[in-house]
PQR file with spaces between the fields and no chain letter, atoms N, CA, C, O and H, PARSE charges and radii, in Angstrom:
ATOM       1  N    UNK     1     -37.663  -20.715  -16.025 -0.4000 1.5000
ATOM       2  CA   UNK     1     -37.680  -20.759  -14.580 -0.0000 2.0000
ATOM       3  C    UNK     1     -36.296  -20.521  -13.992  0.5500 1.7000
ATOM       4  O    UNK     1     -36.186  -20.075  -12.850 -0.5500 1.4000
ATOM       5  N    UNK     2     -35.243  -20.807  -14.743 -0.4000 1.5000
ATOM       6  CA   UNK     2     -33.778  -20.808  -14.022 -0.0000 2.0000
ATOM       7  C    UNK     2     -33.682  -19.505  -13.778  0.5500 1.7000
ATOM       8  O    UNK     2     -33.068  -19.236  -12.746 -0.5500 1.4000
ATOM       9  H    UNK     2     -35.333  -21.169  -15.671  0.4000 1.0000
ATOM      10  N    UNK     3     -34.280  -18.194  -14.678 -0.4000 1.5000
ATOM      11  CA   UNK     3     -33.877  -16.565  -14.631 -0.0000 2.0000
ATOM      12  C    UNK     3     -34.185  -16.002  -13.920  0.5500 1.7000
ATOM      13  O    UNK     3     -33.718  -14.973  -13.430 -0.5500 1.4000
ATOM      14  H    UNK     3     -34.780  -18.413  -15.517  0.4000 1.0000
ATOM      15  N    UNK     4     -35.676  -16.987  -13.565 -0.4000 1.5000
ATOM      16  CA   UNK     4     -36.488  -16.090  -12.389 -0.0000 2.0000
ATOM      17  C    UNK     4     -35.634  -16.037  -10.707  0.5500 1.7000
ATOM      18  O    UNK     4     -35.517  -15.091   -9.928 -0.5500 1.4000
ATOM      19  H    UNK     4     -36.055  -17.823  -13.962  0.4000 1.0000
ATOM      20  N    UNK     5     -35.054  -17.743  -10.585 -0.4000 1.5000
ATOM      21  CA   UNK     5     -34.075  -17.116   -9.588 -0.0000 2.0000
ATOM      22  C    UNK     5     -33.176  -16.278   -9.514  0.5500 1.7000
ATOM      23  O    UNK     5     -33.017  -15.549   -8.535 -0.5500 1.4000
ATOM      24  H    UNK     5     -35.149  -18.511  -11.218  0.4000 1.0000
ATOM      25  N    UNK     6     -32.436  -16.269  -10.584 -0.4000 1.5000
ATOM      26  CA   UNK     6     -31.332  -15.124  -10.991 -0.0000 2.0000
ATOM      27  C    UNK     6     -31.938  -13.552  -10.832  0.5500 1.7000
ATOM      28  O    UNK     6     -31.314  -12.633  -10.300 -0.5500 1.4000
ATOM      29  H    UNK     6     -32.565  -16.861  -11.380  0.4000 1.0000
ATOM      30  N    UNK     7     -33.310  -13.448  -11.420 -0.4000 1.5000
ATOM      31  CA   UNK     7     -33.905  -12.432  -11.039 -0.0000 2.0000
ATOM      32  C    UNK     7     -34.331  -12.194   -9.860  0.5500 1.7000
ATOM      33  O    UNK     7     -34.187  -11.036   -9.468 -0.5500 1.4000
ATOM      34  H    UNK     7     -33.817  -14.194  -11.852  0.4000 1.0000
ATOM      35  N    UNK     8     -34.832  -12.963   -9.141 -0.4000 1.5000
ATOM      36  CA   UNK     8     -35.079  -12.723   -7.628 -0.0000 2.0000
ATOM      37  C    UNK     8     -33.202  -12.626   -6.660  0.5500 1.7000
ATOM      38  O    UNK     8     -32.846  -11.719   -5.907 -0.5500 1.4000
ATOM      39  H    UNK     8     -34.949  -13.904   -9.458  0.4000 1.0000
ATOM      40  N    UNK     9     -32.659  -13.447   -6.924 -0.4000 1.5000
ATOM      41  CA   UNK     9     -31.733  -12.988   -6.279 -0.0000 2.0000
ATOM      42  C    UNK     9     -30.806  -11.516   -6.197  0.5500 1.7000
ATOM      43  O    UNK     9     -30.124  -11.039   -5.290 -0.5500 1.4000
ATOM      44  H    UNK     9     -32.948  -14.184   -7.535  0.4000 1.0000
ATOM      45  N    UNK    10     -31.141  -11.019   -7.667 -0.4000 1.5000
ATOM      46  CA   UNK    10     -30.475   -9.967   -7.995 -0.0000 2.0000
ATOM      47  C    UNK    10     -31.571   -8.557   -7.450  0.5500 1.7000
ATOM      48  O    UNK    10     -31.166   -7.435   -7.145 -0.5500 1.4000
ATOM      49  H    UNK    10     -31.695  -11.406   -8.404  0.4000 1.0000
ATOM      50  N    UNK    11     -32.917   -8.998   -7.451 -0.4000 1.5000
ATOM      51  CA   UNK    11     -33.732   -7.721   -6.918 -0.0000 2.0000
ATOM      52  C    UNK    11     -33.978   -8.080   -5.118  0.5500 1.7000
ATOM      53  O    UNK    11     -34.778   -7.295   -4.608 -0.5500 1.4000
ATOM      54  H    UNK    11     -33.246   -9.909   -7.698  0.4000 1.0000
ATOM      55  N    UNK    12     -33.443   -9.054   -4.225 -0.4000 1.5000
ATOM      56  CA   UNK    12     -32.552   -9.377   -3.619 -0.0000 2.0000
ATOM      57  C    UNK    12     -31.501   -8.391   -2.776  0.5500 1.7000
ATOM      58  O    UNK    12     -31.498   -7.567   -1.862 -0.5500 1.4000
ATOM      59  H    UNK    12     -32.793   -9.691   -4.639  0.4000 1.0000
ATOM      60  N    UNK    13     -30.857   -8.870   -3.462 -0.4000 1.5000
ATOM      61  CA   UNK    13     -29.225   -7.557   -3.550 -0.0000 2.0000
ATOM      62  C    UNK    13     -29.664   -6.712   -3.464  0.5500 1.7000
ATOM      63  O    UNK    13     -29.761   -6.182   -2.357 -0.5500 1.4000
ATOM      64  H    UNK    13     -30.860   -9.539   -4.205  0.4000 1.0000
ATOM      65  N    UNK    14     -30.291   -5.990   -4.878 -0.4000 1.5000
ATOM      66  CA   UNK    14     -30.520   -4.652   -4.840 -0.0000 2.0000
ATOM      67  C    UNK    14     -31.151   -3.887   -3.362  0.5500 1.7000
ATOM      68  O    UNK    14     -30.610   -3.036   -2.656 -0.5500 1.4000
ATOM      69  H    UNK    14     -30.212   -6.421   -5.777  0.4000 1.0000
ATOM      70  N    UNK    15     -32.551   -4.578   -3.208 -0.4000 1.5000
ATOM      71  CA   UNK    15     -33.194   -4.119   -1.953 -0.0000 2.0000
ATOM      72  C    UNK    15     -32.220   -3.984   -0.556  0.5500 1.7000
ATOM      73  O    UNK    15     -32.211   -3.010    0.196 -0.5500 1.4000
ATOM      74  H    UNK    15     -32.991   -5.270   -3.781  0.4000 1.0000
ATOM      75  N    UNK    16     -31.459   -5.141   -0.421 -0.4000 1.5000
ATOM      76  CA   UNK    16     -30.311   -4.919    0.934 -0.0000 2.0000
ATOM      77  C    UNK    16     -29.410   -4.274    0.743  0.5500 1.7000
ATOM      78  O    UNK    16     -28.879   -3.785    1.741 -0.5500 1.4000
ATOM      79  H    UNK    16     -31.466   -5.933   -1.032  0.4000 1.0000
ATOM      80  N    UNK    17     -28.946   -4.037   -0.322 -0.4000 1.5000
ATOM      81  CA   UNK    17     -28.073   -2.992   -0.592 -0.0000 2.0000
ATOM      82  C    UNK    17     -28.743   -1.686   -0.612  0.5500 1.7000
ATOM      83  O    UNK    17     -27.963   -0.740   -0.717 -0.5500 1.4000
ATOM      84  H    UNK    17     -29.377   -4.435   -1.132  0.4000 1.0000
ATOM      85  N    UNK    18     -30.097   -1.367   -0.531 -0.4000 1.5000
ATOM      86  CA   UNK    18     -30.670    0.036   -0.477 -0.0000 2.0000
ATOM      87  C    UNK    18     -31.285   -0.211    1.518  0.5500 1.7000
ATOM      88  O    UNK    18     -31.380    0.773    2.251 -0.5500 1.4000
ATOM      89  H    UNK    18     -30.730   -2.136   -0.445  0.4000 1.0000
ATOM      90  N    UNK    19     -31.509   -1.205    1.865 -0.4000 1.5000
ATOM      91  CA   UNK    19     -31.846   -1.077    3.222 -0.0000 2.0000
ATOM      92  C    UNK    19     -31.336   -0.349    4.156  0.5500 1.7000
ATOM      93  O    UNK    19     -32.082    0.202    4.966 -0.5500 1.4000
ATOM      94  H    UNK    19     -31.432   -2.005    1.270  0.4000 1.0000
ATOM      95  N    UNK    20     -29.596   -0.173    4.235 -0.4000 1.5000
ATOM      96  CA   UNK    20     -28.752    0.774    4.873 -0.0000 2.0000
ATOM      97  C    UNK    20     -29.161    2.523    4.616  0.5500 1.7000
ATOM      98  O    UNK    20     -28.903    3.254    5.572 -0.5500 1.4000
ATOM      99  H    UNK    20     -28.991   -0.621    3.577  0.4000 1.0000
ATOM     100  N    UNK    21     -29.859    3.262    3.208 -0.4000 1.5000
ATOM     101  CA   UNK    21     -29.924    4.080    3.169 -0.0000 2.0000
ATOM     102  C    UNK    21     -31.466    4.382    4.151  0.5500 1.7000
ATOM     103  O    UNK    21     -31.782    5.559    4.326 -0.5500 1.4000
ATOM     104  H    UNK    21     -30.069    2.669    2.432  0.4000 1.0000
ATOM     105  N    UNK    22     -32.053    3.646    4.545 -0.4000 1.5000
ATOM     106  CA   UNK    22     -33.103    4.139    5.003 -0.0000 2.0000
ATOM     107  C    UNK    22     -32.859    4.400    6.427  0.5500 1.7000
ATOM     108  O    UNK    22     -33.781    4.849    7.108 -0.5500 1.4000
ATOM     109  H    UNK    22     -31.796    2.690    4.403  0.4000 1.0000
ATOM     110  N    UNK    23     -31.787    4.180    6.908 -0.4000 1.5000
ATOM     111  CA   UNK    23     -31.294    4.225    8.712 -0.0000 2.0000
ATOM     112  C    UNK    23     -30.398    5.503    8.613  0.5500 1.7000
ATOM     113  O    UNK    23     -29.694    5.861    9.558 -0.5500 1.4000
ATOM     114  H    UNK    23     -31.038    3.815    6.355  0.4000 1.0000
ATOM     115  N    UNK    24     -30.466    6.277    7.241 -0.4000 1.5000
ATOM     116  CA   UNK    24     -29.690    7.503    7.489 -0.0000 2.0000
ATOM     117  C    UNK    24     -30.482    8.430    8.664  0.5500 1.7000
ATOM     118  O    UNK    24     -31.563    8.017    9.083 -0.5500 1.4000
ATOM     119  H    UNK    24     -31.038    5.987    6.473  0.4000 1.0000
ATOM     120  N    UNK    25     -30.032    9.433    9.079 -0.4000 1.5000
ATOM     121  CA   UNK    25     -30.299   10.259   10.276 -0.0000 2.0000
ATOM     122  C    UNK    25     -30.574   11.499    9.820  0.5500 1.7000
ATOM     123  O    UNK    25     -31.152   12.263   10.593 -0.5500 1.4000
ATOM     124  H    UNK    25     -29.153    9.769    8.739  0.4000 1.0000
ATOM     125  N    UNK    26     -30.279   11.883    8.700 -0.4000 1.5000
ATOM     126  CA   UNK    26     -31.041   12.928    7.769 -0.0000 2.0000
ATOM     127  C    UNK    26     -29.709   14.001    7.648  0.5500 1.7000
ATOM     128  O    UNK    26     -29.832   15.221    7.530 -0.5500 1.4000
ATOM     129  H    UNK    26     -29.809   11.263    8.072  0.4000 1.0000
ATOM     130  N    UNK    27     -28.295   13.199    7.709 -0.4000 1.5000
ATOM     131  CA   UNK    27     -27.016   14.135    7.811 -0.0000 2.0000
ATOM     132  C    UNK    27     -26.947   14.837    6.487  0.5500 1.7000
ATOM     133  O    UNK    27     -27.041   14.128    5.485 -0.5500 1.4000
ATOM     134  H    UNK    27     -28.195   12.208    7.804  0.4000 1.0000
ATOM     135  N    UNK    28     -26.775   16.323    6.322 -0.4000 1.5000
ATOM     136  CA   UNK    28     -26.715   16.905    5.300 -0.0000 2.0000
ATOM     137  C    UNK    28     -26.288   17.309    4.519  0.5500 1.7000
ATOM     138  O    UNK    28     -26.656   17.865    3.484 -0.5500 1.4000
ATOM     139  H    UNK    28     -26.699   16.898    7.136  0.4000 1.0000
ATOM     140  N    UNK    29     -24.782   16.866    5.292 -0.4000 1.5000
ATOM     141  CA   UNK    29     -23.641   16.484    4.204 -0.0000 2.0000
ATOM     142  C    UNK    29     -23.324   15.296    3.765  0.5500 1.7000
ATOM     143  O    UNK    29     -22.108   15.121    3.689 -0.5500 1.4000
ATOM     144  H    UNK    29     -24.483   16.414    6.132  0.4000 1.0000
ATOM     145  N    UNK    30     -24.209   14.106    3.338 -0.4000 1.5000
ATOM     146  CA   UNK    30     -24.344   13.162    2.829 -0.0000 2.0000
ATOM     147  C    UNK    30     -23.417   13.409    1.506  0.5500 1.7000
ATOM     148  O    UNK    30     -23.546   14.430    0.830 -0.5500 1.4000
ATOM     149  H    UNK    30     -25.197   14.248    3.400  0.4000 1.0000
ATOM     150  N    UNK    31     -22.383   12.289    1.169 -0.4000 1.5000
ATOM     151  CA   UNK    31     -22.276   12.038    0.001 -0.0000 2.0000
ATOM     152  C    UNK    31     -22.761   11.674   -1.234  0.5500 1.7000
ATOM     153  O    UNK    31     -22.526   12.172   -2.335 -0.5500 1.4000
ATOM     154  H    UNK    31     -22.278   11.460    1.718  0.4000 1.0000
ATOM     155  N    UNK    32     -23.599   10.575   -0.869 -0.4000 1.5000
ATOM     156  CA   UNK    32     -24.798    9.943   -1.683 -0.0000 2.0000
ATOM     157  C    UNK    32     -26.040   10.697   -1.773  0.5500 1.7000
ATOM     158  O    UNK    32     -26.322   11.570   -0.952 -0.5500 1.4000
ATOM     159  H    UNK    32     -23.790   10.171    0.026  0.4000 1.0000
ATOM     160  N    UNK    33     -26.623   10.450   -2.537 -0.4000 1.5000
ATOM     161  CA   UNK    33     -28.231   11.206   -3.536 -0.0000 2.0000
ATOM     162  C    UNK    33     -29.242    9.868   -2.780  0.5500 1.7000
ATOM     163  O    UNK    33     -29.500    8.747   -3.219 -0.5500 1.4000
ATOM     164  H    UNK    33     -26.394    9.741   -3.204  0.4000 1.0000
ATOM     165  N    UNK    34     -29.578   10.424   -1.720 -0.4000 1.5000
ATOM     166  CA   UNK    34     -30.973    8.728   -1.418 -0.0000 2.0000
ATOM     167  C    UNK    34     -32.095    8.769   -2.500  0.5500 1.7000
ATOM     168  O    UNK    34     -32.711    7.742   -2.785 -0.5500 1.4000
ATOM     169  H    UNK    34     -29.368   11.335   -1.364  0.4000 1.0000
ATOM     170  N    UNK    35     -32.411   10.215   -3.224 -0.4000 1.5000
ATOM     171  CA   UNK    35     -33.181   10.129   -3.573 -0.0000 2.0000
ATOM     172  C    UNK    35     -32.690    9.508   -5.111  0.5500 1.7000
ATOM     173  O    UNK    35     -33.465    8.682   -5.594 -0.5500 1.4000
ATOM     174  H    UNK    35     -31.911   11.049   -2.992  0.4000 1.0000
ATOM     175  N    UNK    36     -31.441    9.853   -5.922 -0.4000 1.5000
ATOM     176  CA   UNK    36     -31.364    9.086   -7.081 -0.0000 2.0000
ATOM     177  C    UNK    36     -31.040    7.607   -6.938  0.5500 1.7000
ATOM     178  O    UNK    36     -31.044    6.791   -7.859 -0.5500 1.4000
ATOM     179  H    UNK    36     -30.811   10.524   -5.530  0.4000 1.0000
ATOM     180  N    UNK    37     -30.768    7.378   -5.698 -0.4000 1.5000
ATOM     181  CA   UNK    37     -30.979    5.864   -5.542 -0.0000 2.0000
ATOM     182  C    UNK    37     -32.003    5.045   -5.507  0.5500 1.7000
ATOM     183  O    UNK    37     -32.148    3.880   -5.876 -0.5500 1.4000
ATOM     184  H    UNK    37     -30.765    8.042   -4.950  0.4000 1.0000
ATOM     185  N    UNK    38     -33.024    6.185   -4.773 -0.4000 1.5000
ATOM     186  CA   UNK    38     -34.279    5.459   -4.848 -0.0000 2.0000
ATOM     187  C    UNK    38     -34.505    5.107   -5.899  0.5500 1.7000
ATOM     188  O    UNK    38     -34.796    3.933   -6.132 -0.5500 1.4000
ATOM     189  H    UNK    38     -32.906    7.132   -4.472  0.4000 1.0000
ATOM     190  N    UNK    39     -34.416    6.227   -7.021 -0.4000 1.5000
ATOM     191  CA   UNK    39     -35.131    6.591   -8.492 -0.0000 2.0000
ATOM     192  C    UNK    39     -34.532    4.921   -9.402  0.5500 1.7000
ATOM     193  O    UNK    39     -35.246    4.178  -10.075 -0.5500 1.4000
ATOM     194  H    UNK    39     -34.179    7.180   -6.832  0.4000 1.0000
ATOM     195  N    UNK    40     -32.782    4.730   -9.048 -0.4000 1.5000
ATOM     196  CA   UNK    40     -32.674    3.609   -9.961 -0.0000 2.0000
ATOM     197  C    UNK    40     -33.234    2.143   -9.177  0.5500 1.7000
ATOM     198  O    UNK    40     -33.224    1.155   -9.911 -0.5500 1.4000
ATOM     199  H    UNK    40     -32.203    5.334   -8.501  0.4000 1.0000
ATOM     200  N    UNK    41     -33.658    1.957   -7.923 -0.4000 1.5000
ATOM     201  CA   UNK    41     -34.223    1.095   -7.508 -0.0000 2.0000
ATOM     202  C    UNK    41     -35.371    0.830   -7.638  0.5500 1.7000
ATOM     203  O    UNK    41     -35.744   -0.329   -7.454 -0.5500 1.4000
ATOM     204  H    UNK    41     -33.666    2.759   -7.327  0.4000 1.0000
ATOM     205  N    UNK    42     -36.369    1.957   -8.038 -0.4000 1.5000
ATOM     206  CA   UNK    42     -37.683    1.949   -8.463 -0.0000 2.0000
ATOM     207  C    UNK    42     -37.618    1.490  -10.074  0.5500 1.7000
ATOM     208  O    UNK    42     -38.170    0.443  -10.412 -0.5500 1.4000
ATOM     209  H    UNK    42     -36.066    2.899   -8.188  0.4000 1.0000
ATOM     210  N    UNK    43     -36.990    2.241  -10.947 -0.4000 1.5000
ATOM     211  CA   UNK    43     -36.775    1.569  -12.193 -0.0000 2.0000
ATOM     212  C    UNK    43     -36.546    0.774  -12.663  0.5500 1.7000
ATOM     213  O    UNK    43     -36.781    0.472  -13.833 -0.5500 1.4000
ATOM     214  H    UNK    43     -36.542    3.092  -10.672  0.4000 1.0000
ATOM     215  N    UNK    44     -35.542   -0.286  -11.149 -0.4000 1.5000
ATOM     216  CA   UNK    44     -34.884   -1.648  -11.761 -0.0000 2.0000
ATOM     217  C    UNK    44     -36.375   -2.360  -11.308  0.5500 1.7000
ATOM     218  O    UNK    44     -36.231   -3.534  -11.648 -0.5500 1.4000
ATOM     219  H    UNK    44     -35.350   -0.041  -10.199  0.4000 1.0000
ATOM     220  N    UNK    45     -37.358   -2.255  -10.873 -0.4000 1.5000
ATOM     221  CA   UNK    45     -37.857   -2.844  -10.137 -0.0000 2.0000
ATOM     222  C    UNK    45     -39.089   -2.832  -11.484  0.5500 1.7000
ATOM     223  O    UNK    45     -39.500   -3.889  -11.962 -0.5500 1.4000
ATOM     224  H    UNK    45     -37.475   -1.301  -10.597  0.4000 1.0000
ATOM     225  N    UNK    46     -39.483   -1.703  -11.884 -0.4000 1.5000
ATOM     226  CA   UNK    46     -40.566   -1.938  -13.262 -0.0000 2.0000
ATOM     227  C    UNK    46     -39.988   -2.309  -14.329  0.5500 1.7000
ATOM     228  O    UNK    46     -40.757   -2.728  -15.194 -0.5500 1.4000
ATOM     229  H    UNK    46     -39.149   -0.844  -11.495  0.4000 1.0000
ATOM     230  N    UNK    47     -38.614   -2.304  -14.643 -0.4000 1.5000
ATOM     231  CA   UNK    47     -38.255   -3.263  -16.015 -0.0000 2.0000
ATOM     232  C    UNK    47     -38.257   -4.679  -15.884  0.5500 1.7000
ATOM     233  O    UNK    47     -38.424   -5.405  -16.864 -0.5500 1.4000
ATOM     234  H    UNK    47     -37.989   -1.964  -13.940  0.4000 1.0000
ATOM     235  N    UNK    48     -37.990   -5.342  -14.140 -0.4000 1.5000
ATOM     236  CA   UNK    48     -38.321   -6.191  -13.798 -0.0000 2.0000
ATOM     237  C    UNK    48     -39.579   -6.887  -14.028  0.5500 1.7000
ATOM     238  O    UNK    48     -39.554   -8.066  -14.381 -0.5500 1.4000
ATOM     239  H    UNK    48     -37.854   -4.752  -13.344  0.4000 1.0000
ATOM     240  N    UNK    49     -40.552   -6.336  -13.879 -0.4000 1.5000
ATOM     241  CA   UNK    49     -41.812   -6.107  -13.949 -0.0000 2.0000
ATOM     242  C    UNK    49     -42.605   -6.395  -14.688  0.5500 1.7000
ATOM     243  O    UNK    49     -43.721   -6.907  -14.603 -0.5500 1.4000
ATOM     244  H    UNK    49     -40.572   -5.378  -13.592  0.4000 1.0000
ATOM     245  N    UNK    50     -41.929   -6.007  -15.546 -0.4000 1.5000
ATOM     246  CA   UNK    50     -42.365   -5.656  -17.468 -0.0000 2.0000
ATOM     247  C    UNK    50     -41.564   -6.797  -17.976  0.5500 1.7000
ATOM     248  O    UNK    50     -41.944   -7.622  -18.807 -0.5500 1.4000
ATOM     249  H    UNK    50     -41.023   -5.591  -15.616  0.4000 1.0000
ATOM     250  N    UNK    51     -40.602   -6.757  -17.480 -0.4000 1.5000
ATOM     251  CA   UNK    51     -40.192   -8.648  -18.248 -0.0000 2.0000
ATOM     252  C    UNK    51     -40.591   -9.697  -17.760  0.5500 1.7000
ATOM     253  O    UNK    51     -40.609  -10.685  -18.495 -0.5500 1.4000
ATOM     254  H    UNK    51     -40.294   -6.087  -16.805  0.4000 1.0000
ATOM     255  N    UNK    52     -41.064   -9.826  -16.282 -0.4000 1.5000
ATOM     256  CA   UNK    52     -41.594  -11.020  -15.997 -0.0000 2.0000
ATOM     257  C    UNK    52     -42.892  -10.904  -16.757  0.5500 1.7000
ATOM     258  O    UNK    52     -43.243  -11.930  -17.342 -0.5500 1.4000
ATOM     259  H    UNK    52     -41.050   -9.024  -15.685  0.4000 1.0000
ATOM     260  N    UNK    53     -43.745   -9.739  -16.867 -0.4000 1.5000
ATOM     261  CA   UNK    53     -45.216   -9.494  -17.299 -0.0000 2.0000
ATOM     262  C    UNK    53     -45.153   -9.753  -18.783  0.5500 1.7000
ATOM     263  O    UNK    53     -46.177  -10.257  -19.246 -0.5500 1.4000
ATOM     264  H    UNK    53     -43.459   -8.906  -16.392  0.4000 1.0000
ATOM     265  N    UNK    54     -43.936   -9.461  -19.826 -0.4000 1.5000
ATOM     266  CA   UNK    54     -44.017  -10.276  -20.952 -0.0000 2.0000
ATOM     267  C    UNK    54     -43.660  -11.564  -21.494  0.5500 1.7000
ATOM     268  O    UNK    54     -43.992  -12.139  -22.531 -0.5500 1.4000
ATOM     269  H    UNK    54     -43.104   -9.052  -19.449  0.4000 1.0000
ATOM     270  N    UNK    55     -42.841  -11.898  -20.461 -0.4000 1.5000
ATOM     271  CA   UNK    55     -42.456  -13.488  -20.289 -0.0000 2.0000
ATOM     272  C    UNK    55     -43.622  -14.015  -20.294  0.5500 1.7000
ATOM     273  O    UNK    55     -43.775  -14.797  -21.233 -0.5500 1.4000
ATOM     274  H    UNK    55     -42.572  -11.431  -19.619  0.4000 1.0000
ATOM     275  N    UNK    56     -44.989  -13.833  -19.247 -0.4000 1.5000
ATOM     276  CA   UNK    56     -45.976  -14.947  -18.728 -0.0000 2.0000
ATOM     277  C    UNK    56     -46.838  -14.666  -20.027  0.5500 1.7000
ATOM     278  O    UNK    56     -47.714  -15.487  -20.297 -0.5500 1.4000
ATOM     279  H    UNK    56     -44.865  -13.197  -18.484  0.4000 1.0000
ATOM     280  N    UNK    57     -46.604  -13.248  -21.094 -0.4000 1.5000
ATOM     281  CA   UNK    57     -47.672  -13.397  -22.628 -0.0000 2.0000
ATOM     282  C    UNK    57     -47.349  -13.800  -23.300  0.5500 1.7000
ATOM     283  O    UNK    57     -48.032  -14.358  -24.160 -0.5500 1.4000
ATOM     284  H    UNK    57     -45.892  -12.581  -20.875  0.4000 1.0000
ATOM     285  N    UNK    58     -45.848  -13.728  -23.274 -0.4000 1.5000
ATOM     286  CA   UNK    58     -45.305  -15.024  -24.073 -0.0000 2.0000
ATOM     287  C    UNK    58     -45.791  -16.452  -24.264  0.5500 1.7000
ATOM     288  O    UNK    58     -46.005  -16.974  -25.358 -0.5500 1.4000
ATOM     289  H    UNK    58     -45.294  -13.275  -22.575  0.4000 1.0000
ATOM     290  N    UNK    59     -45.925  -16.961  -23.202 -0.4000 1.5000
ATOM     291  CA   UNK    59     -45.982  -18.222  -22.975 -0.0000 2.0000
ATOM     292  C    UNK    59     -47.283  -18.137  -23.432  0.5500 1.7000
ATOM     293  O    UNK    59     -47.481  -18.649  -24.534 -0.5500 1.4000
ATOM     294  H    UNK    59     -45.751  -16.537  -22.313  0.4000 1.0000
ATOM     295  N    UNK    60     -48.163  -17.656  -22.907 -0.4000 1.5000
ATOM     296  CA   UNK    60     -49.557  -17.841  -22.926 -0.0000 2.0000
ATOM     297  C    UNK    60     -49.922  -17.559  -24.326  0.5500 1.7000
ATOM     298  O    UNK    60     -50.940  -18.201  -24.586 -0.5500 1.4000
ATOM     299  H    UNK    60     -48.002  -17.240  -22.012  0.4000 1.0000
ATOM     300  N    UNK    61     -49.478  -16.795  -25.443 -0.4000 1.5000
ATOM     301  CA   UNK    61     -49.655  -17.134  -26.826 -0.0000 2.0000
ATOM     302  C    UNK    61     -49.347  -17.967  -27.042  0.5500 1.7000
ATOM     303  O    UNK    61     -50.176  -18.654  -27.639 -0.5500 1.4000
ATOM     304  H    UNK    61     -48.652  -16.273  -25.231  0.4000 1.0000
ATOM     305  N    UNK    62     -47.893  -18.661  -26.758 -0.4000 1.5000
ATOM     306  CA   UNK    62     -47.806  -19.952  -27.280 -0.0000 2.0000
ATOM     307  C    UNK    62     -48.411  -21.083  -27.264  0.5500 1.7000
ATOM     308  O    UNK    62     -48.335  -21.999  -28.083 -0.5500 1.4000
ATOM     309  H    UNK    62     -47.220  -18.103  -26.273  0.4000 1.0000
ATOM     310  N    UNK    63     -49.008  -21.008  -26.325 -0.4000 1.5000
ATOM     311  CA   UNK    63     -49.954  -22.126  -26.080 -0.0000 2.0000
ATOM     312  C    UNK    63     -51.264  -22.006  -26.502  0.5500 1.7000
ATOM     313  O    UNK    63     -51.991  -22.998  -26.438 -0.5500 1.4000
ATOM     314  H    UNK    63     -49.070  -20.264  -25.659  0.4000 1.0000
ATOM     315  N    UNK    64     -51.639  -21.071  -26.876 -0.4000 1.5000
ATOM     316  CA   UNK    64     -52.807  -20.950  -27.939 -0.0000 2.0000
ATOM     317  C    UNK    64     -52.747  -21.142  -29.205  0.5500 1.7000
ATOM     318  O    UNK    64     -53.616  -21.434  -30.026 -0.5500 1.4000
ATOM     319  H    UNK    64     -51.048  -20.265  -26.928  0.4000 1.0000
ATOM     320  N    UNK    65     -51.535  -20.933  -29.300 -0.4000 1.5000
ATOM     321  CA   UNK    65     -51.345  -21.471  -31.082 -0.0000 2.0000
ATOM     322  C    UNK    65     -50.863  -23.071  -31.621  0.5500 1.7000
ATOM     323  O    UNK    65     -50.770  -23.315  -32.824 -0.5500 1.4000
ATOM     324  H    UNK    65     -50.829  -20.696  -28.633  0.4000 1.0000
């Protein structure tokens, strides 16, 4: 239970730290890639995902055995 805050706080961050790219104005000389940002915010978000989702089979074998 202690990680899951650590994990929520950190996917958290991530999201407000991507909130500013969505108020861009569509300038086209952008420095930044919105779209490879998206790409690693979507990814952090299913490894997230996938570890909370094997954490809870974890447990739940254990307790069957």
């Amino acid at each position: 239970m202690k990680k899951l805050g650590i994990y929520l706080a950190a996917a958290t961050l991530v999201f407000a730290a991507a909130l500013p790219l969505s108020a861009q104005s569509g300038c086209v000389d952008s420095p930044e890639n919105p779209t490879a940002v998206l790409g690693v915010i979507v990814s952090a978000a299913g490894i997230g995902f996938v570890q909370i989702r094997n954490r809870i089979r974890a447990r739940r074998t254990q307790r069957t055995k």
